[in-house]
N, C-alpha and C positions, 0 to 999 in steps of 0.2 A: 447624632446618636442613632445607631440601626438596628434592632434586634433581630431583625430577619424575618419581621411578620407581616406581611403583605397582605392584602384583599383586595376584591376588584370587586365595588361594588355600583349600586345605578340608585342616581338621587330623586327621592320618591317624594309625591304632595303629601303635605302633614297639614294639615290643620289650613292657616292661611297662606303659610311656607312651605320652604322644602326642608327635607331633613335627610340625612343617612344612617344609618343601626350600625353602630360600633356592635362588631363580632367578640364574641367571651373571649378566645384568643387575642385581641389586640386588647381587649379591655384591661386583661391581666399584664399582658406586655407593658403598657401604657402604664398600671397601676392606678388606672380608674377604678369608681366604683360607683355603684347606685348612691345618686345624691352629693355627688364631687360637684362642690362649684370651679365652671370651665369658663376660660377668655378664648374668645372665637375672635380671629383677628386673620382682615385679609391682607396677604403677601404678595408680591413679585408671583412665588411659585403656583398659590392658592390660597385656601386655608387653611389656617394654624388653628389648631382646637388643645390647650394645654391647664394646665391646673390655673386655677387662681390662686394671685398672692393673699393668704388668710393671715390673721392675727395669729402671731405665736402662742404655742401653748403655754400660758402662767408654772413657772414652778409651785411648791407649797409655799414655799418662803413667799415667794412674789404675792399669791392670794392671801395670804396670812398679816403682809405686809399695808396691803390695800384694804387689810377688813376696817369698817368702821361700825361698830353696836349701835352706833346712834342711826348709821341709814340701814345697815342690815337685821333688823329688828332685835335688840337685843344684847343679854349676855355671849360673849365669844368663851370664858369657859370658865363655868362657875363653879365654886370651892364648895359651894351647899346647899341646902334645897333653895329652889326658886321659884315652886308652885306647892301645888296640893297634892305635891308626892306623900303615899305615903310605904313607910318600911315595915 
């Protein structure tokens, strides 16, 4: 998969490593963002820097599914008062 976004860039000391600065252009090509967790994996060609496999997002059903009152503190949706509401 190529988008056509190239850089040439030079790998700099960070810290007790090395690092490279993904440019805003390949960021958005990439579909990175601040706070993407990335697998760094080296290859034959070099390295590969790509998303990590996350947990899929829960539908409603699915969270509504898994709710349980007794660990989640509580009523899931009660019909009448349940404290010191008052009207």
């Amino acid at each position: 998969m190529s988008t056509g976004v190239k850089v040439e860039q030079t790998v700099q000391e960070w810290g007790n490593g090395l690092g490279v600065r993904i440019t805003s252009a390949v960021a958005k090509a990439a579909k990175f963002s601040r706070g993407l967790p990335v697998t760094v994996e080296v290859v034959d060609e070099g390295i590969l820097v790509r998303p990590a496999a996350t947990k899929p997002k829960l539908t409603l059903a699915q969270k509504l599914k898994a709710f349980d009152p007794a660990v989640h503190g509580g009523e899931s949706m009660p019909d009448g008062r349940v404290g010191e509401e008052r009207f």
